[in-house]
N, C-alpha and C positions, 0 to 999 in steps of 0.2 A: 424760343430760348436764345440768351445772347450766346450766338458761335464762343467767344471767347470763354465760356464757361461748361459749354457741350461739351469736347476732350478730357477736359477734368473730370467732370460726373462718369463720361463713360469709360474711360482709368478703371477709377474709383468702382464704378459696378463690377467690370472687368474681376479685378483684384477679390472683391465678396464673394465672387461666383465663384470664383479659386478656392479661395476658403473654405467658402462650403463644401466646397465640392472633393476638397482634400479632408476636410471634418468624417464628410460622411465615409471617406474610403476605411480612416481609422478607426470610425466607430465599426465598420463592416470588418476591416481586420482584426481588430480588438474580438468581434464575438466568434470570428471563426475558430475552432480548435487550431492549436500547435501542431503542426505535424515536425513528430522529434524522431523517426525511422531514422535509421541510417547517419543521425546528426553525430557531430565531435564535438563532446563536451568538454567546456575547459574553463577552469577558474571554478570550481564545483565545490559548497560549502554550506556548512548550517548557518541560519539564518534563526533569529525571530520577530517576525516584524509584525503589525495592523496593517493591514491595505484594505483601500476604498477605493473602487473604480468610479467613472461619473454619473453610471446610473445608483450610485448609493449603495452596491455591494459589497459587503463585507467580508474579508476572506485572512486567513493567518500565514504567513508564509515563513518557508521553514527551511529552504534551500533557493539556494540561487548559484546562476549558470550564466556562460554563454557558447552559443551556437552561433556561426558564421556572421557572428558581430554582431547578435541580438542577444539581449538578455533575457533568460527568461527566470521564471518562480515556477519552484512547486508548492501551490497553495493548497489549502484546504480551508472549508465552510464550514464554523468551531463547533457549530449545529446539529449538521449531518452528518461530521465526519467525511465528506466525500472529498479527494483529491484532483486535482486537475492540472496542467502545466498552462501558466500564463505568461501572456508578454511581459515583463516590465514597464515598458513603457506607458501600458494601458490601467498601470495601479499607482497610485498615489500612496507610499506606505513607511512606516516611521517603526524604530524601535521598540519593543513591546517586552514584558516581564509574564513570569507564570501568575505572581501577584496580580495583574491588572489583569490578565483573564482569567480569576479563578471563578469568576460567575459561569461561562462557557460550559456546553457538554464536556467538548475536549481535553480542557483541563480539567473535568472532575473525572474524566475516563484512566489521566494521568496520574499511575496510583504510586505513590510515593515508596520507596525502599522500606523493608520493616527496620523495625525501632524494638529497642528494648531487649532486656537478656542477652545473655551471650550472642554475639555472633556468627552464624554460621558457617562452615564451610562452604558450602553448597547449598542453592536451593532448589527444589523439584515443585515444578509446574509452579512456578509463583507469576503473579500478574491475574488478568482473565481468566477464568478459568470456566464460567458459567452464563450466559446471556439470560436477558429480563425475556418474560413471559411463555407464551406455548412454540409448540414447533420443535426446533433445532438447529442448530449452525455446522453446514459441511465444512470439514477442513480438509485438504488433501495436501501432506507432504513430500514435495519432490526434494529430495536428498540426493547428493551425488550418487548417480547407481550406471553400472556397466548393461545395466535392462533396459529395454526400451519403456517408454511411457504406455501403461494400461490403459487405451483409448475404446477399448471397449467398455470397461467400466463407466467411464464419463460418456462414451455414447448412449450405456443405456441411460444414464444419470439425466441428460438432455431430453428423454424421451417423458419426461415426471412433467415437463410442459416447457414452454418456451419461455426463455431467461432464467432456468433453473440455477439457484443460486451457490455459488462454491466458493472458498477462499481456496484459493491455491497457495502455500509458502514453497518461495520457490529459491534454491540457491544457487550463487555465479555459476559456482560447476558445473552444475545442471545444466544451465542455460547455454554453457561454452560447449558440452559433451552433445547435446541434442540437441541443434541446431534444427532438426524437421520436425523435432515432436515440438520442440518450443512454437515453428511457425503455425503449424496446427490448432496448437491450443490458443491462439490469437484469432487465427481463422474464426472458431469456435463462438470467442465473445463477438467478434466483430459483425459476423452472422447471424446474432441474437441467439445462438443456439443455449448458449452457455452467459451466465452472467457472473463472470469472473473478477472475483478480486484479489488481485496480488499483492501479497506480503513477501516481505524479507526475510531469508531463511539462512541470512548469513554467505557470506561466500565461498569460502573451505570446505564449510561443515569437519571441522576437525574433530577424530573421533580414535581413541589410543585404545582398545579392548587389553583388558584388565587392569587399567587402570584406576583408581577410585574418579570417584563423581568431581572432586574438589583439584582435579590434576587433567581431565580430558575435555571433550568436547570446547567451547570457550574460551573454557577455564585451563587451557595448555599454556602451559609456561611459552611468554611471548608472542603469545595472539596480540594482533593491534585492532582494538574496537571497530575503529572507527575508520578503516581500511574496511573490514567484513560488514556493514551497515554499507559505506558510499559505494564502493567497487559495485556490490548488487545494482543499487538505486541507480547507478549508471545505464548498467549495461539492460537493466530493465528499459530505463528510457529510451536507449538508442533504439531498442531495439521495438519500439513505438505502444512499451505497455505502462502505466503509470503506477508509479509504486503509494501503496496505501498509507495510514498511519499506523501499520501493524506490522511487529516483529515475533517470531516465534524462535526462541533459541532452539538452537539443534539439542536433541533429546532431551527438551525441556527442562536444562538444567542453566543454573545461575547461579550468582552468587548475589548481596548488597551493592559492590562496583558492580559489575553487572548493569546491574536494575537503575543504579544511579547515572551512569554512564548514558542509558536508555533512556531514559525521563529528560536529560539533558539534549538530547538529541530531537526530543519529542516524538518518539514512539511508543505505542502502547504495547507490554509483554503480551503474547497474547497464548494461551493455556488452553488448557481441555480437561472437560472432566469425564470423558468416554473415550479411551484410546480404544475403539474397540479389539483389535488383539490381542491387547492385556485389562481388558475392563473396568469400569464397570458398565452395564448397558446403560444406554442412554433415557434417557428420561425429559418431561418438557423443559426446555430451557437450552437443554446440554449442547454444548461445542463438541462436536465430533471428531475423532481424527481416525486418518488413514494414510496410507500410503501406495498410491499411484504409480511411484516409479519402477515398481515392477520387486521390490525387495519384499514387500509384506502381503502376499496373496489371501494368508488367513484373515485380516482386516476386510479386504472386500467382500471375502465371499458372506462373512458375519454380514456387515451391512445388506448385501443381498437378500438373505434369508431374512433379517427381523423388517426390511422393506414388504416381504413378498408376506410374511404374516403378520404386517399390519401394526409390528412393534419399534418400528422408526418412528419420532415425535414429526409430524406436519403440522405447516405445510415447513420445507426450508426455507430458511431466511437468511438475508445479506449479513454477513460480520458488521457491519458496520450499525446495525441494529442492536447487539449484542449488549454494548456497553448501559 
């Protein structure tokens, strides 16, 4: 080879091997999970976007963030429903309308405000209420409570097999008040014990006793939506657990705004047609609910007993099936 042209070539090689070799870092940090523990979020905001990474995956995202000068998404796969926190950098993604995905699971999960006749004051258990096929869907509501979190319960819950399936709704309070039952119940998924998915349970949980339906919980004069949605989604993240595409209002009550508000945001209402403490029993399909935090003992111990004779719908199943 002419010398005079040897330097150049191997430059030139030099510089490719770079590149690739910087390609493949980002492809390797691109598929690594986000570790968002402990992170300061800031610039935190609804989003709706299409994104496409390079290998061809399709994901909707629906917030966007940054952490210590990285941005990330909370996406989700309009498919499965399933949530993840990604880079930005690793998504290629453009503006998107409910129109343009209304072919998607997600968007037909996304059920629009009712229509027609008067409207109401209040609505009770509107959204989800039921999931497709056999089984059952566990719900367990952690509300602000002065109790400790019922870990027995969910320990025997864990014991029905491993990845035993639960939606936890879980609210700020909560989360700010029980700081070791929270890290526990993270333990729990992270150790396969438990296969947890977290919903939004609001973060007040504002709640006026004797008030009517159409004046508390939410629906209290001067709630800000969309503070009780993000403040949650936050401090779920920082606190390294991903928030679903699922909201359950406090004591199941809503209104139109409400629900409209929530559709906007792209959360699904998410209902129950078994409170077990105030019934009716469950049957196959049913979304279940209960109450963990230590307020509604008579829930659990029901759940127990129609477990232990054989009148719980199996096997349980993920929320995110439901739809």
């Amino acid at each position: 080879m002419n010398p005079r042209f040897a330097a150049p070539l191997l430059a030139m090689a030099a510089l490719l091997s770079i590149g690739a070799s910087v390609s493949h870092a980002q492809e390797a940090s691109c598929a690594a999970p986000v570790k968002t523990k402990g992170a300061h979020l800031r610039d935190y905001r609804s989003i709706f976007e299409s994104c496409t990474n390079e290998s061809g995956q399709k994901r909707l995202a629906t917030r966007r963030m940054t952490s210590g000068g990285e941005a990330w998404l909370l996406a989700l796969d309009p498919e499965s429903l399933a949530t993840r926190i990604e880079r930005a950098q690793c998504w290629t993604c453009h503006e998107t309308s409910d129109a343009d995905q209304a072919e998607t699971r997600f968007l037909r999960a996304l059920q629009p405000p009712p229509k027609g006749g008067a409207t109401p004051k209040a609505l009770e258990n509107a959204g989800l209420v039921h999931g497709k096929g056999a089984g059952s869907f566990l719900t367990g509501d952690l509300c602000p409570s002065r109790k400790p979190l019922d870990r027995a319960f969910l320990e025997s819950l864990a014991k029905e097999g491993e990845r035993t399936p639960i939606a936890l709704t879980v609210s700020g309070l909560w989360i700010v008040h029980h700081g070791e039952d929270w890290e526990w119940l993270k333990q729990k998924a992270e150790s396969g014990a438990l296969d947890i998915t977290w919903v939004n349970h609001s973060y007040t949980h504002p709640y006026n006793k004797g008030r009517p339906d159409d004046r508390t919980y939410l629906l209290t004069p001067g709630v800000d939506m969309d503070k009780e949605i993000f403040d949650t989604e936050k401090l779920m993240i920082a606190g390294g657990a991903t928030p679903s595409v699922f909201f359950r209002f406090p004591g199941l009550v809503s209104d139109p705004a409400l629900m409209e508000t929530l559709r906007n945001r792209h959360l699904i209402a998410l209902g129950a047609d078994s409170w077990l403490a105030l019934g009716p029993a469950p049957r196959p399909g049913s979304i279940v609910l209960v109450h963990p935090n230590g307020n509604e003992e008579i829930g659990l111990k029901l759940f127990s007993r129609l477990l232990a004779q054989g009148k719980m719908p199996k096997p349980f199943r993920p929320i995110d099936e439901a739809p």
